[in-house]
MIPA-355732 format. One record per atom (N, C-alpha, C): chain; atom name; x negated, y, z negated. Coordinates in Angstrom, 1 decimal, decimal comma, always signed. Layout:
BEGIN
KOLMI   cadena   atomo        x        y        z
KOLMI        A      CA        X        Y        Z
...
# end
This chain:
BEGIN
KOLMI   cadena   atomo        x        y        z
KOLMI        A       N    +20,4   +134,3    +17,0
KOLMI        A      CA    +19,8   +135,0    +18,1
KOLMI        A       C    +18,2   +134,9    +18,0
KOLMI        A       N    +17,7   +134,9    +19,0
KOLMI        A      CA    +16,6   +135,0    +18,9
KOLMI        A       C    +15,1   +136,1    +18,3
KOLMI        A       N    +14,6   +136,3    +18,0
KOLMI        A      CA    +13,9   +136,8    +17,1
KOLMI        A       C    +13,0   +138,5    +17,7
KOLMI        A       N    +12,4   +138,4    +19,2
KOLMI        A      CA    +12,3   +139,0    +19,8
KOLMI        A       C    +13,9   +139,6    +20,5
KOLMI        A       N    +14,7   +139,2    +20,8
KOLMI        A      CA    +16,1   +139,8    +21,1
KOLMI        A       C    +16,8   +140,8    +20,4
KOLMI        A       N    +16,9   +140,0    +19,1
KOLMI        A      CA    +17,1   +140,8    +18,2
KOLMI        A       C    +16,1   +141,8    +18,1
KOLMI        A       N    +15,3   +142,1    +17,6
KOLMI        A      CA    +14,5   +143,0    +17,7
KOLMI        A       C    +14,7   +144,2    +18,8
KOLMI        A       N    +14,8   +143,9    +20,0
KOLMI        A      CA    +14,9   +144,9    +21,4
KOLMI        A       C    +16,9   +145,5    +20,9
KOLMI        A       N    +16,8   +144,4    +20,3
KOLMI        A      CA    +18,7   +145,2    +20,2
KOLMI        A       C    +19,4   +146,0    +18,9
KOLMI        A       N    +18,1   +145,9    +18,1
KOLMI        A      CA    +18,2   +146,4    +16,8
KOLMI        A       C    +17,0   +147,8    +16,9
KOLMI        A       N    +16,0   +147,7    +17,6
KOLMI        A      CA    +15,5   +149,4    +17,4
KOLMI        A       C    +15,8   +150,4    +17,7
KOLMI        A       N    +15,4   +151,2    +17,3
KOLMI        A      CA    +16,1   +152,6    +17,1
KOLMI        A       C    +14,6   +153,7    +17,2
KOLMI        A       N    +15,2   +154,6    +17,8
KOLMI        A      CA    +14,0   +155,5    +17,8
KOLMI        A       C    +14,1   +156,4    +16,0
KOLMI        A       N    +12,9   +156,6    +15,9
KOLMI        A      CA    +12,9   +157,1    +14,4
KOLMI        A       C    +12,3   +158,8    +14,8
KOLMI        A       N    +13,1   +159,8    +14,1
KOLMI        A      CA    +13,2   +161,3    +13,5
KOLMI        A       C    +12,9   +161,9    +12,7
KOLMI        A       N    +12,5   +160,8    +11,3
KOLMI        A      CA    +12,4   +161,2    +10,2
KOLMI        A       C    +11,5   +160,8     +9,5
KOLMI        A       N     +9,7   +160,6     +9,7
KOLMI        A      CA     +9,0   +160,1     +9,0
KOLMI        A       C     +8,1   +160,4     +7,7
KOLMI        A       N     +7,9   +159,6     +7,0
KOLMI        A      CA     +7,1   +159,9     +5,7
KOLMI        A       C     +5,9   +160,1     +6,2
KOLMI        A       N     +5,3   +161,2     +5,0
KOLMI        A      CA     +4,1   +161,7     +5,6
KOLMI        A       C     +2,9   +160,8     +4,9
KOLMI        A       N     +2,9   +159,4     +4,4
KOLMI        A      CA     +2,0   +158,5     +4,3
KOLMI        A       C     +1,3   +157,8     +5,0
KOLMI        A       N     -0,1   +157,9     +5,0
KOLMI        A      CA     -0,5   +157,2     +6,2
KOLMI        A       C     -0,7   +156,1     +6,4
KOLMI        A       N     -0,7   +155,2     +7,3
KOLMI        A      CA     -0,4   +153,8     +8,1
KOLMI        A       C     -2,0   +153,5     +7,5
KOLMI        A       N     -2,1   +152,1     +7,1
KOLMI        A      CA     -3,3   +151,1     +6,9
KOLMI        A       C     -3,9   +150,8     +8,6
KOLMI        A       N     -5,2   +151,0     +8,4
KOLMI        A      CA     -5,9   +151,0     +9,7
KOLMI        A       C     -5,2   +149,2    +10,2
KOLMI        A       N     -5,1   +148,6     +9,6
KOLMI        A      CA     -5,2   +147,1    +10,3
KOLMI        A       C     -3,8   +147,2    +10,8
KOLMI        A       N     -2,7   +147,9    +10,6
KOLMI        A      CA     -1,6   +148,1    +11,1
KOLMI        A       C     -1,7   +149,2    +12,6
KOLMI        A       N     -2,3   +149,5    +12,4
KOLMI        A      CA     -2,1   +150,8    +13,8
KOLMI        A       C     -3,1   +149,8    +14,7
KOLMI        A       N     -4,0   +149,3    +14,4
KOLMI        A      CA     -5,1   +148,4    +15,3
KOLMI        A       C     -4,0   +147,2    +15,9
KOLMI        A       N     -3,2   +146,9    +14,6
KOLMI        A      CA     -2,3   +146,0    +15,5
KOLMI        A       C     -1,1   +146,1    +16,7
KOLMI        A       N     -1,1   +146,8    +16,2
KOLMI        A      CA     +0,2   +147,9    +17,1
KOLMI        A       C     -0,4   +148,2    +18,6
KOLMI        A       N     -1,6   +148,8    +18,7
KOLMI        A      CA     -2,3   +149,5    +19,5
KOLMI        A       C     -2,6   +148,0    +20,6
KOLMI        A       N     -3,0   +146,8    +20,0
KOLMI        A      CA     -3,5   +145,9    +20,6
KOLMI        A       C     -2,3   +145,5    +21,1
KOLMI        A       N     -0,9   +145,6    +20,6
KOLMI        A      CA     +0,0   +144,7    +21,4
KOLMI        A       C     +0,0   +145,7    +22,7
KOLMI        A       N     +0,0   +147,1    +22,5
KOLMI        A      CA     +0,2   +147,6    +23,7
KOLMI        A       C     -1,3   +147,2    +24,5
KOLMI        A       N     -1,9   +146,7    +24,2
KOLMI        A      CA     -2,8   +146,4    +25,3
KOLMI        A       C     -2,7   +145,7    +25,8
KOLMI        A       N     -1,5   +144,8    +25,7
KOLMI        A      CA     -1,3   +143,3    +26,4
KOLMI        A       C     +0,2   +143,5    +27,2
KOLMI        A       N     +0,4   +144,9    +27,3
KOLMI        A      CA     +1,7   +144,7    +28,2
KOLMI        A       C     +1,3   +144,6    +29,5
KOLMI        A       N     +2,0   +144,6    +30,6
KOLMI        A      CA     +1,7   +144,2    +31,6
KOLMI        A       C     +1,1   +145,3    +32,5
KOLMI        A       N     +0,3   +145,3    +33,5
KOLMI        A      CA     +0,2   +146,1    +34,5
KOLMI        A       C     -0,3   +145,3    +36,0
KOLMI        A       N     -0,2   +146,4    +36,8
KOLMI        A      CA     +0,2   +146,1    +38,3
KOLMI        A       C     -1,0   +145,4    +38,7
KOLMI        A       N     -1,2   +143,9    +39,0
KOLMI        A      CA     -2,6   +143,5    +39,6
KOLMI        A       C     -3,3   +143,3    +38,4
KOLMI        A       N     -3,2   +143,5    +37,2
KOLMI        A      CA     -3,6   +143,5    +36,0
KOLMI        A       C     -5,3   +144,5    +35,9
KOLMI        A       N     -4,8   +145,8    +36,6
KOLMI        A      CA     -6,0   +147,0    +36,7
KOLMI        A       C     -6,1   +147,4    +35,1
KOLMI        A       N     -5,0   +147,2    +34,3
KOLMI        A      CA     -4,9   +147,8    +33,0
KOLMI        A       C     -5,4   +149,4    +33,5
KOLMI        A       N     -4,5   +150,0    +34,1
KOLMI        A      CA     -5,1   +151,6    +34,1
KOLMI        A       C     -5,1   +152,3    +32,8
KOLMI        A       N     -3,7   +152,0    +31,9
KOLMI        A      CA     -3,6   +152,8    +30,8
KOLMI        A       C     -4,7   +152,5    +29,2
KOLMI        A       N     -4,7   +153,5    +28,9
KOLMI        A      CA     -5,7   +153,6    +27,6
KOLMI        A       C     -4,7   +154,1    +26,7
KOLMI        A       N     -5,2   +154,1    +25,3
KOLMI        A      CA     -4,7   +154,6    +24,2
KOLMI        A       C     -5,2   +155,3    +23,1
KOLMI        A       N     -4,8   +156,6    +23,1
KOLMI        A      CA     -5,3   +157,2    +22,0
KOLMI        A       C     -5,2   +157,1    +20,5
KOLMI        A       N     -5,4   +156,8    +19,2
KOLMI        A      CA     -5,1   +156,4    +18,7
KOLMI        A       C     -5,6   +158,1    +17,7
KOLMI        A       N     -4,2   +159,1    +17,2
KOLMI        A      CA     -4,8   +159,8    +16,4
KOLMI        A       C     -4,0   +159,7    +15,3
KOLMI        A       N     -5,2   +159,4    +13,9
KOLMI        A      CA     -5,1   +159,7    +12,7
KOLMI        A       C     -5,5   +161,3    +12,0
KOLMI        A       N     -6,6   +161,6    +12,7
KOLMI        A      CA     -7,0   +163,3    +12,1
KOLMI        A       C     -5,6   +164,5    +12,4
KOLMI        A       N     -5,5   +164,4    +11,0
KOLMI        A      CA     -4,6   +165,8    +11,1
KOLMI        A       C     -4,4   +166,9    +11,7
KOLMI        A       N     -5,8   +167,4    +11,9
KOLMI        A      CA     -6,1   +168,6    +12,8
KOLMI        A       C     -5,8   +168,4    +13,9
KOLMI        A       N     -6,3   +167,0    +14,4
KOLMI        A      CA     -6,1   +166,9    +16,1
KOLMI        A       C     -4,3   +166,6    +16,4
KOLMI        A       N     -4,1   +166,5    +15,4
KOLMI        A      CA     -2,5   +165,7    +15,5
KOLMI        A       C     -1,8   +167,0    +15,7
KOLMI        A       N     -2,2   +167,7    +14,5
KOLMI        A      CA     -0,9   +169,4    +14,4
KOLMI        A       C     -1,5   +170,3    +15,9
KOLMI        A       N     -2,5   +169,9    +16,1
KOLMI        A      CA     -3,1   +170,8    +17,3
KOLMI        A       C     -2,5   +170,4    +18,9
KOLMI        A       N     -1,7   +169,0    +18,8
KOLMI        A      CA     -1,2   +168,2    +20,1
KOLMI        A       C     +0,2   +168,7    +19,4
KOLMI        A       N     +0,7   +168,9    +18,3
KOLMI        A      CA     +2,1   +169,0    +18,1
KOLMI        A       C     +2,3   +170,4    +18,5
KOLMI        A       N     +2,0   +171,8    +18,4
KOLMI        A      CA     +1,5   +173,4    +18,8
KOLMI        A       C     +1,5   +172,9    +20,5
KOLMI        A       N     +0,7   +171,9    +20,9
KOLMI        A      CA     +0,8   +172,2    +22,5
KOLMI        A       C     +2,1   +171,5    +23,2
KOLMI        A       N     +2,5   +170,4    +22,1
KOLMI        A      CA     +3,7   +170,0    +22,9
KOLMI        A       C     +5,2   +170,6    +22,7
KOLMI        A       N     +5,2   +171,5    +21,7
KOLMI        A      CA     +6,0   +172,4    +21,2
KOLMI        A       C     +6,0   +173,9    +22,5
KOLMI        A       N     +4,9   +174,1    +22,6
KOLMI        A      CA     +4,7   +175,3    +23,7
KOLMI        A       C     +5,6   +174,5    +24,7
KOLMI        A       N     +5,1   +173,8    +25,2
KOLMI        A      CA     +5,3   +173,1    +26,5
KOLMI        A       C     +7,0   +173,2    +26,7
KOLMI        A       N     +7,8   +173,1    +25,2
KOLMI        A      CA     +9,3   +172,6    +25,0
KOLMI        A       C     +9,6   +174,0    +24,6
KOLMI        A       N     +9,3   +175,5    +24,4
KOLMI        A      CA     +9,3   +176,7    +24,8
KOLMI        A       C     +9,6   +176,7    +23,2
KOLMI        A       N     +9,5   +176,2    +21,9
KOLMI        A      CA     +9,5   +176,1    +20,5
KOLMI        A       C     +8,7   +176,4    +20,1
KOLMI        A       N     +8,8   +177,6    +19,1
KOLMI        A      CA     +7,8   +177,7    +17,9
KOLMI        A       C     +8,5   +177,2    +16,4
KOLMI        A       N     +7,4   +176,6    +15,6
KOLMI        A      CA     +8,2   +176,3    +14,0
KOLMI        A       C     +8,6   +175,1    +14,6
KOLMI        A       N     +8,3   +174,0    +15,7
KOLMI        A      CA     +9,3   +173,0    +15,4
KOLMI        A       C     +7,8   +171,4    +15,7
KOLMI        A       N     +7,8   +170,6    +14,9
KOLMI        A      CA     +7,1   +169,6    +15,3
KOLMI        A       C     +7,9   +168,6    +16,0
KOLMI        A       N     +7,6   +168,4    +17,1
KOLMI        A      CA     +8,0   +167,3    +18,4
KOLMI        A       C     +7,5   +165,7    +18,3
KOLMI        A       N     +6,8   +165,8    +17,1
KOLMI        A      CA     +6,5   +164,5    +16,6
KOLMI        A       C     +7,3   +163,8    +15,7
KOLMI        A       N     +8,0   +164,8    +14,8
KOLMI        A      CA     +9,1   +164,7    +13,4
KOLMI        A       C     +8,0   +164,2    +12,2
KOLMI        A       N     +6,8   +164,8    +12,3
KOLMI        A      CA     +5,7   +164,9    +10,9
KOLMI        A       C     +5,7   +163,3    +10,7
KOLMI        A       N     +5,6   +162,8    +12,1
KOLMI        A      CA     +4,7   +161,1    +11,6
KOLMI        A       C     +3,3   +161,0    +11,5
KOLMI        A       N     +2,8   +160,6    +10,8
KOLMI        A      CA     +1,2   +160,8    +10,4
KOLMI        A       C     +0,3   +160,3    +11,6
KOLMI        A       N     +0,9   +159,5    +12,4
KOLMI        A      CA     +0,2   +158,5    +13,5
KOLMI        A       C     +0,5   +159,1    +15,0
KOLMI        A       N     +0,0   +159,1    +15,7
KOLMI        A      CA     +0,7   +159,8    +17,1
KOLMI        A       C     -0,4   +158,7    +18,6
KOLMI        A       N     +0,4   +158,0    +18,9
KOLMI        A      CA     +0,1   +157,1    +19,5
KOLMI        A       C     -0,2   +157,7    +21,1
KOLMI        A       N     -1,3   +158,0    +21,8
KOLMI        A      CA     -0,8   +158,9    +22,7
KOLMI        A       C     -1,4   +157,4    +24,4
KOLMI        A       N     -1,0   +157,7    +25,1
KOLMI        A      CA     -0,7   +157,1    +26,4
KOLMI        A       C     -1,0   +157,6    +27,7
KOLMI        A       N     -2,0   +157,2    +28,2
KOLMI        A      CA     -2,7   +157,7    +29,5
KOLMI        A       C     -3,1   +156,7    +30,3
KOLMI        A       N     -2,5   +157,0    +31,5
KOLMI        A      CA     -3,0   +156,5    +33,0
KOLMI        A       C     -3,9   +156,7    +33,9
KOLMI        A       N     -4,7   +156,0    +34,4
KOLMI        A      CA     -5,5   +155,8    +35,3
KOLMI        A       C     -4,7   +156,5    +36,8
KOLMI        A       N     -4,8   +157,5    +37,3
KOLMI        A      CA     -3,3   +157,8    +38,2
KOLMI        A       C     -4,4   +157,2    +39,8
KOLMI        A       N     -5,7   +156,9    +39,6
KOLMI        A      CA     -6,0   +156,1    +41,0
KOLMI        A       C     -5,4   +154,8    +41,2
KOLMI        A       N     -4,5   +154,2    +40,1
KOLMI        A      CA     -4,2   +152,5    +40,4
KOLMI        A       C     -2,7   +152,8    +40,8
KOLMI        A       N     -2,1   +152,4    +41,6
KOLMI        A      CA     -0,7   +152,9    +42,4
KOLMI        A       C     +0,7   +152,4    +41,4
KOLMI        A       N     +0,5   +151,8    +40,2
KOLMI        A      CA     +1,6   +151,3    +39,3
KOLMI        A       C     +1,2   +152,6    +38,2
KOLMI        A       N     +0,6   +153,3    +37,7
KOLMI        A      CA     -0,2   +154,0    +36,9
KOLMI        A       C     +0,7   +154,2    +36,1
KOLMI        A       N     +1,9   +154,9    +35,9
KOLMI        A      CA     +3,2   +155,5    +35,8
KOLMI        A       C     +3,9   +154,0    +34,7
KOLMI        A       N     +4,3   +153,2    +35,6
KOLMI        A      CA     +4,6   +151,9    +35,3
KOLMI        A       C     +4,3   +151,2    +34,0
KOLMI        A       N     +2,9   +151,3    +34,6
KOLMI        A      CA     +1,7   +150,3    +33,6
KOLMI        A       C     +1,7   +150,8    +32,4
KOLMI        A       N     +1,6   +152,2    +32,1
KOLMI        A      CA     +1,6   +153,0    +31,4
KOLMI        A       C     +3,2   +153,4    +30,4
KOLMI        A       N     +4,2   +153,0    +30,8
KOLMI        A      CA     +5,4   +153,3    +30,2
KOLMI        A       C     +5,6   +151,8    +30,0
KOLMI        A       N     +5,0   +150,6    +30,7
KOLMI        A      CA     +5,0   +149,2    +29,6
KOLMI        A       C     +4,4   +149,1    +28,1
KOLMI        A       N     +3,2   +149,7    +28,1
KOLMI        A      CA     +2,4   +150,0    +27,0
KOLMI        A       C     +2,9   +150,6    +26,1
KOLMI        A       N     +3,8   +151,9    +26,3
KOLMI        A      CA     +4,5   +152,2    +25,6
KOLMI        A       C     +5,5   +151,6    +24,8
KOLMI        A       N     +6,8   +150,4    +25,3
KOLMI        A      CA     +7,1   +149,6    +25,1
KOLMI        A       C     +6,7   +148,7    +24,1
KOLMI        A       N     +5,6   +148,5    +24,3
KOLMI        A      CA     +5,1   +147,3    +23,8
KOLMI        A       C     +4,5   +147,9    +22,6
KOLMI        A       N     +4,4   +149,1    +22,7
KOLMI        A      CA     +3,7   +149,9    +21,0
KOLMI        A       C     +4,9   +149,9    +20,3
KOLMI        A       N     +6,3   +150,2    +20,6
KOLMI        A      CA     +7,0   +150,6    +20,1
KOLMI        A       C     +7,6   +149,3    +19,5
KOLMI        A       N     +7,9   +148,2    +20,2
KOLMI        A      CA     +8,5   +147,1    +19,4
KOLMI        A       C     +7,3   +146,5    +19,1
KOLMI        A       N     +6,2   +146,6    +18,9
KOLMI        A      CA     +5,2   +145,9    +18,0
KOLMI        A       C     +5,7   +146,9    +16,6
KOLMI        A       N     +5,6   +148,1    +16,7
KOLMI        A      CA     +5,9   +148,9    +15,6
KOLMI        A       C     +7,3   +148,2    +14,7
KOLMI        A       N     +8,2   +147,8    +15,7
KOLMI        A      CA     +9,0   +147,6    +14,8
KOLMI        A       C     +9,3   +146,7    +14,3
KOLMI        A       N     +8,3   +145,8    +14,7
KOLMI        A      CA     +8,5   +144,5    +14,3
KOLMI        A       C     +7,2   +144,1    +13,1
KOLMI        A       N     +6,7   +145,3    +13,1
KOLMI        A      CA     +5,9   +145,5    +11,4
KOLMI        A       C     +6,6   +145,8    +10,5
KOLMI        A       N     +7,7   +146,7    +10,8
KOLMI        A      CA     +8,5   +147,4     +9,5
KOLMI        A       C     +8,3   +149,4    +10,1
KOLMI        A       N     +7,4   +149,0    +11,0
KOLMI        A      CA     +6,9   +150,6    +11,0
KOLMI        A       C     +8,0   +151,5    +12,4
KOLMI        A       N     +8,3   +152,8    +11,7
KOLMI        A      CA     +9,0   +153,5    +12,4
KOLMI        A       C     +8,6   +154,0    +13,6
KOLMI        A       N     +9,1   +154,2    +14,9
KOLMI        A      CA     +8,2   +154,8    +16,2
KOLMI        A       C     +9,4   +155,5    +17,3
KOLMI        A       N     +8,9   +156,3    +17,9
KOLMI        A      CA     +9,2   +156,9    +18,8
KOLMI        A       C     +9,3   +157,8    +20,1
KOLMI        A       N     +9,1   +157,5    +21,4
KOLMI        A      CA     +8,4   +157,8    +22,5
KOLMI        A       C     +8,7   +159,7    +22,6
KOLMI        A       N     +7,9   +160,2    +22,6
KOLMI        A      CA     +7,9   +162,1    +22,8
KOLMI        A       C     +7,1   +162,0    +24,2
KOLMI        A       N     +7,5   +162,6    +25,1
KOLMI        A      CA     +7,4   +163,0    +26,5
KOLMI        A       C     +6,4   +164,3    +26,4
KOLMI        A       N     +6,1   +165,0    +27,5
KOLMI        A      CA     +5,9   +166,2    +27,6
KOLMI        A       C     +3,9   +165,9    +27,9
KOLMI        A       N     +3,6   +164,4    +27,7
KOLMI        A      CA     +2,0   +164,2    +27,5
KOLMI        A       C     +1,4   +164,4    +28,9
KOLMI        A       N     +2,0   +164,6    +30,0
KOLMI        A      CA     +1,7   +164,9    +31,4
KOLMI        A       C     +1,1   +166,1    +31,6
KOLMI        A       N     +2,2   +167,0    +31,1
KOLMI        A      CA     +1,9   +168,5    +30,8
KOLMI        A       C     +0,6   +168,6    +30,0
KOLMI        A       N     +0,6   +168,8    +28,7
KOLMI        A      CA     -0,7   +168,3    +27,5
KOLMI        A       C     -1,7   +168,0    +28,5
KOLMI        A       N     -1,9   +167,1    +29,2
KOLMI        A      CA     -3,2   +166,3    +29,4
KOLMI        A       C     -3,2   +167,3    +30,5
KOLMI        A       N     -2,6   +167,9    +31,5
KOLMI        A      CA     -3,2   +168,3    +32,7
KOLMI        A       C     -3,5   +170,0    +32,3
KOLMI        A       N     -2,8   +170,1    +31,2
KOLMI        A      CA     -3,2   +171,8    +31,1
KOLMI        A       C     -4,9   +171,5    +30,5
KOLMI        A       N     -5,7   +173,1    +31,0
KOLMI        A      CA     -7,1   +173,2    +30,4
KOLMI        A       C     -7,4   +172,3    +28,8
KOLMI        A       N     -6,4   +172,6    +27,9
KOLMI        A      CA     -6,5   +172,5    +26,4
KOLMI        A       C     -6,6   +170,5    +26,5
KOLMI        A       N     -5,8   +170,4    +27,2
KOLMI        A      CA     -5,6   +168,8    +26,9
KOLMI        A       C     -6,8   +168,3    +27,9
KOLMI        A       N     -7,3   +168,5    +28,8
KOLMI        A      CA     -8,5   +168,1    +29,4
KOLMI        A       C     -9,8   +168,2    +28,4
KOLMI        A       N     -9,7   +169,5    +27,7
KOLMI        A      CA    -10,9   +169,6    +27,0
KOLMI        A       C    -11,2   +168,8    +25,6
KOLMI        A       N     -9,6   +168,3    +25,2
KOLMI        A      CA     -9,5   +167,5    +24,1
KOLMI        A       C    -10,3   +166,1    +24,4
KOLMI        A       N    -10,0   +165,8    +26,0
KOLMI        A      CA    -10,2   +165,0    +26,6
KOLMI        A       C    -11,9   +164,3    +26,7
KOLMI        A       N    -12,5   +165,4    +26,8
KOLMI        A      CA    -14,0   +166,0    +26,9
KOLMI        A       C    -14,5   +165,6    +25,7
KOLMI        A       N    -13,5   +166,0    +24,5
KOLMI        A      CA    -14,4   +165,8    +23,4
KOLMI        A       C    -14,5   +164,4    +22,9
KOLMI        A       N    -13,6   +164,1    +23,4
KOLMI        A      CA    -13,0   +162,3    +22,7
KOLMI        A       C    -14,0   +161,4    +23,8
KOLMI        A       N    -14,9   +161,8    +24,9
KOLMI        A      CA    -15,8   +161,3    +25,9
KOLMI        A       C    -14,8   +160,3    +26,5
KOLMI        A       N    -13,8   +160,8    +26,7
KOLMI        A      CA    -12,9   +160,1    +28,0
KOLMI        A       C    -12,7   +160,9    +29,7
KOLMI        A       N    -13,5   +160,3    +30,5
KOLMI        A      CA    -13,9   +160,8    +31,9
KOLMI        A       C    -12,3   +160,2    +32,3
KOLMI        A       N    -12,3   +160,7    +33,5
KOLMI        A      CA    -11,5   +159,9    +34,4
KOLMI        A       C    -10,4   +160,9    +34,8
KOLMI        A       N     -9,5   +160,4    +36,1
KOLMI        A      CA     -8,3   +160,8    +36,2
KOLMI        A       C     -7,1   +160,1    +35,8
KOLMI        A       N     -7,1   +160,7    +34,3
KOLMI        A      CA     -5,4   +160,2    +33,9
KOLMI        A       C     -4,6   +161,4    +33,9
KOLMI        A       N     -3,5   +160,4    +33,5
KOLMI        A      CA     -2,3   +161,3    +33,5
KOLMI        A       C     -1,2   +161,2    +32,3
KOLMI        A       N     -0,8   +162,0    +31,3
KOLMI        A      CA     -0,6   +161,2    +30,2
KOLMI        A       C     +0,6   +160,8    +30,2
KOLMI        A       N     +1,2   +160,0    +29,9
KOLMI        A      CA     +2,5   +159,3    +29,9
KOLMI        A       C     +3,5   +159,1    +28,9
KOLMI        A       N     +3,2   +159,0    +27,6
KOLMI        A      CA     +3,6   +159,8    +26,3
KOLMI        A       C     +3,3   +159,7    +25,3
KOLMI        A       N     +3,5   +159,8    +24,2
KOLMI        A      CA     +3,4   +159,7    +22,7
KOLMI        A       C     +4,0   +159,2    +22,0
KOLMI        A       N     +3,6   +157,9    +21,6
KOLMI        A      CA     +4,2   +157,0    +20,3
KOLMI        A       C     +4,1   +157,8    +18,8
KOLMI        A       N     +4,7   +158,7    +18,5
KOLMI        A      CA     +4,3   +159,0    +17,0
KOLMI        A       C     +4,7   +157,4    +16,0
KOLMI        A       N     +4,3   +157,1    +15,4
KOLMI        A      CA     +4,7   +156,3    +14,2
KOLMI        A       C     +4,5   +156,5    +13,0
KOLMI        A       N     +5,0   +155,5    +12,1
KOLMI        A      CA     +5,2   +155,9    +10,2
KOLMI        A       C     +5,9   +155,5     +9,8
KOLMI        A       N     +6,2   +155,4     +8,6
KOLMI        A      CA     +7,4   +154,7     +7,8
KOLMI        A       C     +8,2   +155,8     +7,9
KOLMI        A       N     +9,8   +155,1     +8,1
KOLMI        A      CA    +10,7   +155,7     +8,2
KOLMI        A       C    +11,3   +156,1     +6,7
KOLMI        A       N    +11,7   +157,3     +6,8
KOLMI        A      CA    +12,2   +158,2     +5,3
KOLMI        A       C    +13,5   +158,1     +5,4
KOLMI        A       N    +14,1   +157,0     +6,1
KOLMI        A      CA    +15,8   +157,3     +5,8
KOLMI        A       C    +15,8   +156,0     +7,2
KOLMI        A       N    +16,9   +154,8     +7,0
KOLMI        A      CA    +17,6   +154,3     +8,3
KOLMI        A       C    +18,0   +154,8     +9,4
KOLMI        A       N    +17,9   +153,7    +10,3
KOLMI        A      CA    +18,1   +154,5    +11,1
KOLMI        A       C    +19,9   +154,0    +11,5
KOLMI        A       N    +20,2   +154,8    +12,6
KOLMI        A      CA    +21,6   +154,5    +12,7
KOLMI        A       C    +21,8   +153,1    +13,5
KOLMI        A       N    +23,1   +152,4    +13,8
KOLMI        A      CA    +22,9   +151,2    +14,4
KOLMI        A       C    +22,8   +151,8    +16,0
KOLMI        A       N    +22,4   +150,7    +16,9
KOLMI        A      CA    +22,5   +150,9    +18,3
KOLMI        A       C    +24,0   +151,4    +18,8
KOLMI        A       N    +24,6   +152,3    +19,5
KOLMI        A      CA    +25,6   +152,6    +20,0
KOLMI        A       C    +26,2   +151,4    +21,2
KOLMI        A       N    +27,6   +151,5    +21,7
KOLMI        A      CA    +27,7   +150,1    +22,2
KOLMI        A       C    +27,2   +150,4    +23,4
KOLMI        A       N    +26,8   +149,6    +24,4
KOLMI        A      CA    +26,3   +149,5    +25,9
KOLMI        A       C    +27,1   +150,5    +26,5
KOLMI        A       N    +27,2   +150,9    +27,6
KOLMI        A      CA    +27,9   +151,2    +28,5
KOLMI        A       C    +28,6   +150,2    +29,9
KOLMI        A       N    +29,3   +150,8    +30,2
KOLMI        A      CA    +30,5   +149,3    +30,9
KOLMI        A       C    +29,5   +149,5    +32,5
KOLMI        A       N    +29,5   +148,5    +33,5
KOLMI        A      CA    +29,0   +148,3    +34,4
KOLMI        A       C    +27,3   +148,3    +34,5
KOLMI        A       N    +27,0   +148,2    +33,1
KOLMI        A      CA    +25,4   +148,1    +32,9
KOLMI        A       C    +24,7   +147,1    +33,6
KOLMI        A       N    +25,4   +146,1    +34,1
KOLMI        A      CA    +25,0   +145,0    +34,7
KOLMI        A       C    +25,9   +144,4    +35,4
KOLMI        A       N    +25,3   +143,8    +36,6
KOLMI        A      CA    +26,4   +143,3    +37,6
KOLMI        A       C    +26,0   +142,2    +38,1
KOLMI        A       N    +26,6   +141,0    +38,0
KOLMI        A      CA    +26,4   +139,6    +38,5
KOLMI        A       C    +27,1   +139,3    +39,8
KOLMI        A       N    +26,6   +138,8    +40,6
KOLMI        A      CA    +26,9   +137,8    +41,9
KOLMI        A       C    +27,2   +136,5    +41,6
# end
């Protein structure tokens, strides 16, 4: 089978990360493949956050935890890396463009060895006061909209295999 195939049919979302942190030339790689996924008219609306600081990381895990009405629980699963995903919401694919990137972080990720996993709720985050101001500090203007969060890390345990398809997933003419 093919190399990228396999790949898309073998990842797994990861739950259980080591708290070691990723080599900068690994997250730069990662980050770059999502910069080459596709978007609408090629506007590239979406950007990428790339957080390594602990503080800023446990301080997005507290807001995205609120958001999921949770205290005591990290929504990241304590991966040292938190890949975060924002849209440009003036380019009309914004949504799109931005859940390609995603994609494209995640099987770059796993096609390093490195564990990853898409966490929702970054819409919320970015449009409350707290996530704008994070926004402020990091000198990112604009109107985005956040679209999600890649946490990554090495995986502290396998993951399970793919479960089988479901029947009528596809229909030919």
């Amino acid at each position: 089978m093919n190399e990228m195939l396999q790949l898309m049919q073998t990842r797994r979302s990861c739950r259980n990360f080591k708290p070691d942190m990723l080599p900068d030339d690994i997250i730069q790689q990662i980050c770059e493949a999502g910069t080459f996924a596709p978007t609408g008219m090629n506007r590239q609306s979406p950007i990428i956050i790339a957080v390594k600081d602990k503080a800023l990381r446990d301080k997005l895990s507290v807001m995205n935890a609120e958001i999921m009405g949770k205290e005591n629980f990290d929504p990241f699963y304590h991966a040292p890396v938190i890949l975060i995903v924002l849209a440009d919401r003036n380019a009309p694919t914004y949504i799109y463009d931005g859940s390609l990137v995603m994609q494209n972080l995640m099987l770059a990720s796993e096609s390093l060895g490195i564990g990853s996993i898409w966490i929702h709720r970054a819409k919320e985050e970015f449009d409350s006061e707290k996530g704008k101001a994070i926004l402020k500090e990091l000198g990112i203007e604009g109107d985005y909209e956040g679209i999600g969060h890649c946490a990554i890390g090495y995986r502290a345990s396998e993951p399970n295999p793919a479960p089988p398809r479901k029947e009528n997933y596809i229909y030919y003419k």
